[in-house]
C-alpha positions as a printed NumPy array, in Angstrom:
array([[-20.23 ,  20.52 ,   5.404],
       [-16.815,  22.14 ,   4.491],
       [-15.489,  18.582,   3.75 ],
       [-18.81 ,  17.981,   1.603],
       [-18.083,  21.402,  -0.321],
       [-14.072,  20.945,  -0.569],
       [-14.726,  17.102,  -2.1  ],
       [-17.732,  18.801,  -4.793],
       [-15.753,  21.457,  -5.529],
       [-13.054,  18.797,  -6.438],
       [-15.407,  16.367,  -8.471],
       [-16.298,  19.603, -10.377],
       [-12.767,  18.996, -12.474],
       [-12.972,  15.317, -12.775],
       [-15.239,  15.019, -15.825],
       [-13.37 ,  17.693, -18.129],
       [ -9.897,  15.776, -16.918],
       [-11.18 ,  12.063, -17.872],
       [-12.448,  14.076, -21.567],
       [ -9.044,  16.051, -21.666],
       [ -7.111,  12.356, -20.85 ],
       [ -9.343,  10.14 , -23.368],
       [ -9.07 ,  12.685, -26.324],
       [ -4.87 ,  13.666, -25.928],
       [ -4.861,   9.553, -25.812],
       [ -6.995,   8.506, -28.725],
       [ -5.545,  10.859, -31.593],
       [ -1.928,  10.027, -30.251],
       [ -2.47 ,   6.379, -30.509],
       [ -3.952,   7.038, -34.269],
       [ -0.761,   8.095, -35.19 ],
       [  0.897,   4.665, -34.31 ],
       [  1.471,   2.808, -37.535],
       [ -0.265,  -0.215, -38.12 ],
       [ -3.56 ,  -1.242, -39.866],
       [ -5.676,  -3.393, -37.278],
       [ -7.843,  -4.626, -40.039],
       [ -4.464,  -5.907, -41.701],
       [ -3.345,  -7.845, -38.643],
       [ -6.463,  -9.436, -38.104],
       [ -6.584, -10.601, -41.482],
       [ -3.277, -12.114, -41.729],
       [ -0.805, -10.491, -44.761],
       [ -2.508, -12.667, -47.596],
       [ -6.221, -11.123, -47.393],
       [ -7.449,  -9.387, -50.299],
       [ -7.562,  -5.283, -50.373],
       [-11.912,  -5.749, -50.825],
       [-11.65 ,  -7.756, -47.525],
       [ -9.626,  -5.343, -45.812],
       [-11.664,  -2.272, -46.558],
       [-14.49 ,  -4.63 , -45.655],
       [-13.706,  -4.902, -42.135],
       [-12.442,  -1.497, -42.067],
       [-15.705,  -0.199, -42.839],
       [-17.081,  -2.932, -40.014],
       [-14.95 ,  -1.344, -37.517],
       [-15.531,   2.533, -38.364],
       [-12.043,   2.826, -39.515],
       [-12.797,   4.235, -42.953],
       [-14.406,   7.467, -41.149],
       [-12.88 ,  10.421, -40.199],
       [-10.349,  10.178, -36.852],
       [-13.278,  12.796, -35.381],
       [-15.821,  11.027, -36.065],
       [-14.183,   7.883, -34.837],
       [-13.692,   9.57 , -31.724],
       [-17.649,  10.563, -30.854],
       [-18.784,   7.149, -31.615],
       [-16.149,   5.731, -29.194],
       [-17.254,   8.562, -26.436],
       [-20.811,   7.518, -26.876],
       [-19.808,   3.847, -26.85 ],
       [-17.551,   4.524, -23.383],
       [-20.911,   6.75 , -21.833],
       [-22.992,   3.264, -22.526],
       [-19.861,   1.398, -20.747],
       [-18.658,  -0.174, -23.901],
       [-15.275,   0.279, -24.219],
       [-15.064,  -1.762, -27.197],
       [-13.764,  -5.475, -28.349],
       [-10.17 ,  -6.529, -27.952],
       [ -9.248,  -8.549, -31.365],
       [ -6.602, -10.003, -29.431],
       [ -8.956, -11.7  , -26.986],
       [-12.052, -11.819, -28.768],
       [-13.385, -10.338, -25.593],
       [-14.791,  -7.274, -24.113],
       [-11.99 ,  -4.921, -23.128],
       [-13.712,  -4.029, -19.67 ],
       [-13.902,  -7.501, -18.999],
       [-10.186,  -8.385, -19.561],
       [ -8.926,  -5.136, -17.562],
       [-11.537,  -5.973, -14.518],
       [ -9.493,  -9.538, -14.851],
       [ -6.156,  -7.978, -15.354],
       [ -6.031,  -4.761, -13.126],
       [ -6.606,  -6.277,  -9.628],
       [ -3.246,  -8.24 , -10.654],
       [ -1.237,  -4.975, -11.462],
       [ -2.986,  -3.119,  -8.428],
       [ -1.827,  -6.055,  -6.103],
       [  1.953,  -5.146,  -7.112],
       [  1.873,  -2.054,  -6.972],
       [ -0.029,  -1.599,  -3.665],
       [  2.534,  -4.035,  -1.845],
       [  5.291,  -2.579,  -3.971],
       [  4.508,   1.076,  -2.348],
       [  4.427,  -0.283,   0.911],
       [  7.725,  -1.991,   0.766],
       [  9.155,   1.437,  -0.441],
       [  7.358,   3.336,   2.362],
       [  8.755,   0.546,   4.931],
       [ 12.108,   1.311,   3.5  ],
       [ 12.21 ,   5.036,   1.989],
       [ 10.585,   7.058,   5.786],
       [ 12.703,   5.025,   8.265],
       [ 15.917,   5.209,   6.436],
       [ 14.877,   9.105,   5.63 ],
       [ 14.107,  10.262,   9.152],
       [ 17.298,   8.258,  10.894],
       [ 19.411,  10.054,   8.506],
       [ 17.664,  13.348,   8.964],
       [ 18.001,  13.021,  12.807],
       [ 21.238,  12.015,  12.32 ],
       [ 22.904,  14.487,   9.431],
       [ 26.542,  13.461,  10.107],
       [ 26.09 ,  10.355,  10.98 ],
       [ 26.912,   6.774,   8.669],
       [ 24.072,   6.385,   8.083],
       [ 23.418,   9.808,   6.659],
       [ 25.7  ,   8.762,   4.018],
       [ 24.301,   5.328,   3.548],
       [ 20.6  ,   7.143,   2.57 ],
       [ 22.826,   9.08 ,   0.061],
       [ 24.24 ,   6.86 ,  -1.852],
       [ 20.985,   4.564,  -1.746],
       [ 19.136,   7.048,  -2.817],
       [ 21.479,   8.101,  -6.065],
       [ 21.535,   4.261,  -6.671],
       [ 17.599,   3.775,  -6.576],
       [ 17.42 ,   6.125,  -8.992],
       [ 19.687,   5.136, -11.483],
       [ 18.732,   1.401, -11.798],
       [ 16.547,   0.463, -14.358],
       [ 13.776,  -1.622, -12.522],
       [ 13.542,  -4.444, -15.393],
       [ 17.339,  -4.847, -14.842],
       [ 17.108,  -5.359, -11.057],
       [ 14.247,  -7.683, -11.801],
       [ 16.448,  -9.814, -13.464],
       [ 19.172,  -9.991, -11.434],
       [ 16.756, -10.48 ,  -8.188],
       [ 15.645, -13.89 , -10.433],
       [ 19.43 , -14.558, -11.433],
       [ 20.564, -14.294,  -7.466],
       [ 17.243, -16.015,  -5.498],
       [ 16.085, -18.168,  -7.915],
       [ 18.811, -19.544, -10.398],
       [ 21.51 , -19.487,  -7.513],
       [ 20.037, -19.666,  -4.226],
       [ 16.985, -21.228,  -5.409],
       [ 14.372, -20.105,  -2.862],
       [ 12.502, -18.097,  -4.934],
       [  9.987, -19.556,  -7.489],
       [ 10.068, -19.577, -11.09 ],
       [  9.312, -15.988, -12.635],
       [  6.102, -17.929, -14.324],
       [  2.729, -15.528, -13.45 ],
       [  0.944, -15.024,  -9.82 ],
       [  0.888, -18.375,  -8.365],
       [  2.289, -22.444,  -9.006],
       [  0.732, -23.623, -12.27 ],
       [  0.028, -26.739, -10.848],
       [ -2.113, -25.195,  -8.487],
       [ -6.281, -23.962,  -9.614],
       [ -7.104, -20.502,  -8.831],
       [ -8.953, -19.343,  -6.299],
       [-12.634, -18.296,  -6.717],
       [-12.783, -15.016,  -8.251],
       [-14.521, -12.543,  -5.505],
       [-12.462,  -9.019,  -5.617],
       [-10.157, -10.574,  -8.274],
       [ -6.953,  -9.987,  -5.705],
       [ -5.243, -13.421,  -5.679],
       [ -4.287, -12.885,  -2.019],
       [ -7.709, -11.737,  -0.809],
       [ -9.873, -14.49 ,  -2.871],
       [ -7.278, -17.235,  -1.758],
       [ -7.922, -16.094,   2.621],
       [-11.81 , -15.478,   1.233],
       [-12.017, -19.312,  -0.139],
       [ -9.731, -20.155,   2.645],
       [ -7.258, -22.06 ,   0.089],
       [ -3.722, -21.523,   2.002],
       [ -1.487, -23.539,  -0.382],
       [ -2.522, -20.794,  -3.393],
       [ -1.694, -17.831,  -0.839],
       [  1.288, -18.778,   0.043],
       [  2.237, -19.874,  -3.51 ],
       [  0.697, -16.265,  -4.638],
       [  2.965, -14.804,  -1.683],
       [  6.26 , -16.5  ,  -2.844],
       [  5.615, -15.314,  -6.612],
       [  5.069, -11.737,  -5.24 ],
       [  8.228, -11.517,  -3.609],
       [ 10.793, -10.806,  -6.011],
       [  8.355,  -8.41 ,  -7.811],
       [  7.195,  -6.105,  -5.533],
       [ 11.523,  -6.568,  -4.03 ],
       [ 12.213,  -5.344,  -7.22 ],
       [  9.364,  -1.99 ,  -7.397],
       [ 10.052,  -1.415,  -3.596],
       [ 13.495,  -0.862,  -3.384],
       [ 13.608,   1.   ,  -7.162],
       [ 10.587,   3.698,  -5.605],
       [ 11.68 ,   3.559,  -2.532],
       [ 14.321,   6.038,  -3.442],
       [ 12.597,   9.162,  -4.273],
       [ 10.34 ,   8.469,  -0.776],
       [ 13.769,   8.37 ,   0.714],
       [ 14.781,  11.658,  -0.686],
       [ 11.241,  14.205,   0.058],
       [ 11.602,  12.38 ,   3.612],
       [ 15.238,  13.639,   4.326],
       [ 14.926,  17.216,   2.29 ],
       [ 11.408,  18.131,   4.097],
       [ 13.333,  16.52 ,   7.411],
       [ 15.405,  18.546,   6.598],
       [ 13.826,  21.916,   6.81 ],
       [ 11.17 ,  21.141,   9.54 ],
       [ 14.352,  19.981,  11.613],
       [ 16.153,  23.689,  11.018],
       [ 12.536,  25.296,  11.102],
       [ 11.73 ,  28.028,  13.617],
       [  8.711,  25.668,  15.498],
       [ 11.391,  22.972,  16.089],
       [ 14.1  ,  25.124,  17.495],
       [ 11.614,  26.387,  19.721],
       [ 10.36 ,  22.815,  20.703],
       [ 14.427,  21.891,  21.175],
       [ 14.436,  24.976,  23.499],
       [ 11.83 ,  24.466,  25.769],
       [ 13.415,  21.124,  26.403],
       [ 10.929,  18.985,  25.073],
       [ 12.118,  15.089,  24.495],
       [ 13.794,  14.004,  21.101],
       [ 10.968,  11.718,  20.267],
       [  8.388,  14.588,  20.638],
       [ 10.771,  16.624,  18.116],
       [ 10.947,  14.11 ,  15.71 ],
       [  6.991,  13.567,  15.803],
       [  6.137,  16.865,  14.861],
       [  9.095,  17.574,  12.545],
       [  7.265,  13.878,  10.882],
       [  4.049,  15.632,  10.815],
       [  5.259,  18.964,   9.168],
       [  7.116,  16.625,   6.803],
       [  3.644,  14.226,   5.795],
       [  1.943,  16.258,   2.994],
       [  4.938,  16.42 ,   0.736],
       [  5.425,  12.463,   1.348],
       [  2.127,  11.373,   0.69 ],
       [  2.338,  13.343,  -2.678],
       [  5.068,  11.522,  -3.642],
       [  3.61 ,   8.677,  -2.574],
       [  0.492,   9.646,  -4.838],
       [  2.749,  10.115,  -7.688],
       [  4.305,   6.948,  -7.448],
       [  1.127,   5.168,  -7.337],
       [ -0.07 ,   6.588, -10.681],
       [  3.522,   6.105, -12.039],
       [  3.703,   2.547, -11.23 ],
       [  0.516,   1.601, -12.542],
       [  2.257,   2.388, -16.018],
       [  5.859,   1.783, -15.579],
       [  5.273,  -1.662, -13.385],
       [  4.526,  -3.064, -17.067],
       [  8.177,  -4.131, -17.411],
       [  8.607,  -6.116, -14.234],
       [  5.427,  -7.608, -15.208],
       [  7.026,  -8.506, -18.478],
       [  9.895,  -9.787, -16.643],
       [  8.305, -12.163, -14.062],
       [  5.194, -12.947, -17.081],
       [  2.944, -11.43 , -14.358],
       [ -0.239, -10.894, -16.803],
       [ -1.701,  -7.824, -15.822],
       [ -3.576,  -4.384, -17.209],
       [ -0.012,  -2.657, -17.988],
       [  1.171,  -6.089, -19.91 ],
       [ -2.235,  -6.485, -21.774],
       [ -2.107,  -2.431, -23.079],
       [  1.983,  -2.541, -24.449],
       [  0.127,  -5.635, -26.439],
       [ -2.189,  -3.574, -27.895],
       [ -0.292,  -1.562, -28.802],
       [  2.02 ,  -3.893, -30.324],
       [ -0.443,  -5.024, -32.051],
       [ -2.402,  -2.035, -33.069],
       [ -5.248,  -2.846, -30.857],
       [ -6.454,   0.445, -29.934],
       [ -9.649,  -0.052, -27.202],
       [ -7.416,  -2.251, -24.772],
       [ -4.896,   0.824, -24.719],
       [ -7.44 ,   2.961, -24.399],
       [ -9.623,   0.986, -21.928],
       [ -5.889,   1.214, -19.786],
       [ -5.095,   4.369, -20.026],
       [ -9.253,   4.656, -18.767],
       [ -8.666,   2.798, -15.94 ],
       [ -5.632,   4.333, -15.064],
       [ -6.787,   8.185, -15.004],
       [ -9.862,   7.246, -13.028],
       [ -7.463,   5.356, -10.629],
       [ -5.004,   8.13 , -10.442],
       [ -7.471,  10.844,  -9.957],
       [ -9.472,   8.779,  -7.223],
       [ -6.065,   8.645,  -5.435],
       [ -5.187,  12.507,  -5.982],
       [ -8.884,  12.804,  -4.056],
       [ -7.459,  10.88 ,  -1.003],
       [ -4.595,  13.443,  -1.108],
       [ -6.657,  15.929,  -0.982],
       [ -8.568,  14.873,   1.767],
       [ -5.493,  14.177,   3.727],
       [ -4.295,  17.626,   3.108],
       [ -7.603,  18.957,   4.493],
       [ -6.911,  16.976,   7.388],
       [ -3.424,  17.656,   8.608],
       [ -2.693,  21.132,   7.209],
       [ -5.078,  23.852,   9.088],
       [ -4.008,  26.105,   6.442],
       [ -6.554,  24.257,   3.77 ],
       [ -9.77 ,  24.424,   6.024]])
């Protein structure tokens, strides 16, 4: 019942937060130049044309009023055409998104793999080597720009060592997809039991979700060693160290005190990625949501940018949810 109560009480802010989200969103990407009705027409179409299709698409009424027919359009679960496409927008993002989601859920779990281990040993250890190894990895995880790393990850494994495949989408283009079931590659390829396109699918993902592991990797590094840190030099864990209980039990519950401030930044990360990944997907021509929005807006196609940034708030809010719930569960101080 308190669980019940603590989740309702949470839903209760969800609505006015997807509103707030959609609204900030739609009158900032107004103000980006460019005439949709002009691109689709091409530069030589007449001005009576132009206002034509304006008029077609509700551009000629007021930004307001613009923004109440697209609210009643999203409540119906319309969230417009893409002129880009020629298709539905919520059909191209159901396409896309599993692709981003795929790299950025393996991408997080390469940075956990990396960012808690490396964080605890040198927590453990504070004037040890490889205290000062976390250190500097951490100050150079977050300095490198993750499009740059991307490139030289391709440069190094695929143009010198060659074991890496060409940066050239998801899987071998001489291979057919997989039946589309959750639209994950790597779950639909197992599901249709078609090994040669999960493997292929496997290869492609490697230098990608490399290249967003060991960038994010680097703040999990750092909230593991500074909340380390202080549980370590805490009161609970000097009494533990007293009473003689083994290193291994100390380090377990300084991990547990430390938890709730990593899987925030984990959380944070996730929502972060699903936005920044859009360069490595750029990079590696990966094809997914975050690609298909910075289009739009190149190309002043406002409902696939909108139908992202959608997507994205529902996904980050769902995950922020989880947190939550995993705050209820291992801090006593919340129930």
């Amino acid at each position: 019942m308190r669980i019940a109560l603590y989740i309702g009480k949470r839903l209760l802010f969800v609505i006015p937060q997807l509103l707030g989200i959609v609204f900030i969103s739609f009158f900032l990407i107004k103000l980006i130049p460019g005439d949709p009705a002009v691109l689709m027409l091409g530069p030589n179409a007449t001005a009576t044309a132009v206002e034509k299709l304006r008029a077609e698409m509700g551009l000629d009424q007021p930004v307001v009023q613009q923004f109440l027919i697209y609210m009643e359009n999203v409540l119906k679960g319309d969230l417009g055409m893409s002129w880009q496409t020629a298709r539905p927008v919520l059909s191209d993002l159901l396409e896309r998104f599993p692709a981003t989601l795929e790299l950025v859920v393996l991408s997080l779990i390469v940075a956990l793999l990396i960012g808690i281990p490396l964080g605890v040993s040198s927590a453990m250890r504070p004037r040890g080597p490889l205290r000062k190894v976390a250190d500097y990895y951490g100050l150079l995880a977050g300095a490198l720009p993750d499009f740059w790393l991307a490139l030289v990850l391709i440069f190094v494994f695929y143009s010198i060592l060659q074991i890496a495949p060409a940066p050239l989408g998801r899987y071998s283009i001489m291979m057919l997809p997989p039946q589309n079931v959750t639209g994950f590659l790597l779950i639909d390829a197992l599901i249709g039991r078609n090994f040669d396109v999960f493997f292929s699918a496997l290869s492609h993902l490697f230098l990608p979700v490399l290249t967003l592991g060991l960038v994010n990797a680097g703040p999990i590094l750092k909230i593991t060693q500074s909340t380390m840190d202080r549980a370590l030099t805490s009161d609970f864990i000097g009494y533990a160290r007293m009473s003689g209980l083994p290193q291994k039990m100390v380090r377990r519950q300084a991990i547990r005190a430390s938890a709730p401030n990593i899987i925030t930044i984990v959380s944070v990360l996730f929502s972060f990625l699903i936005g920044s990944a859009v360069l490595v997907e750029i990079v590696f021509g990966w094809g997914g949501a975050g690609q298909y929005a910075v289009a739009g807006v190149l190309n002043a196609d406002i409902n696939p940018v909108l139908g992202f940034v959608l997507f994205s708030a529902v996904l980050s809010l769902v995950v922020y949810l989880i947190v939550d719930l995993l705050y209820f569960a291992l801090d006593p101080r919340t129930r």
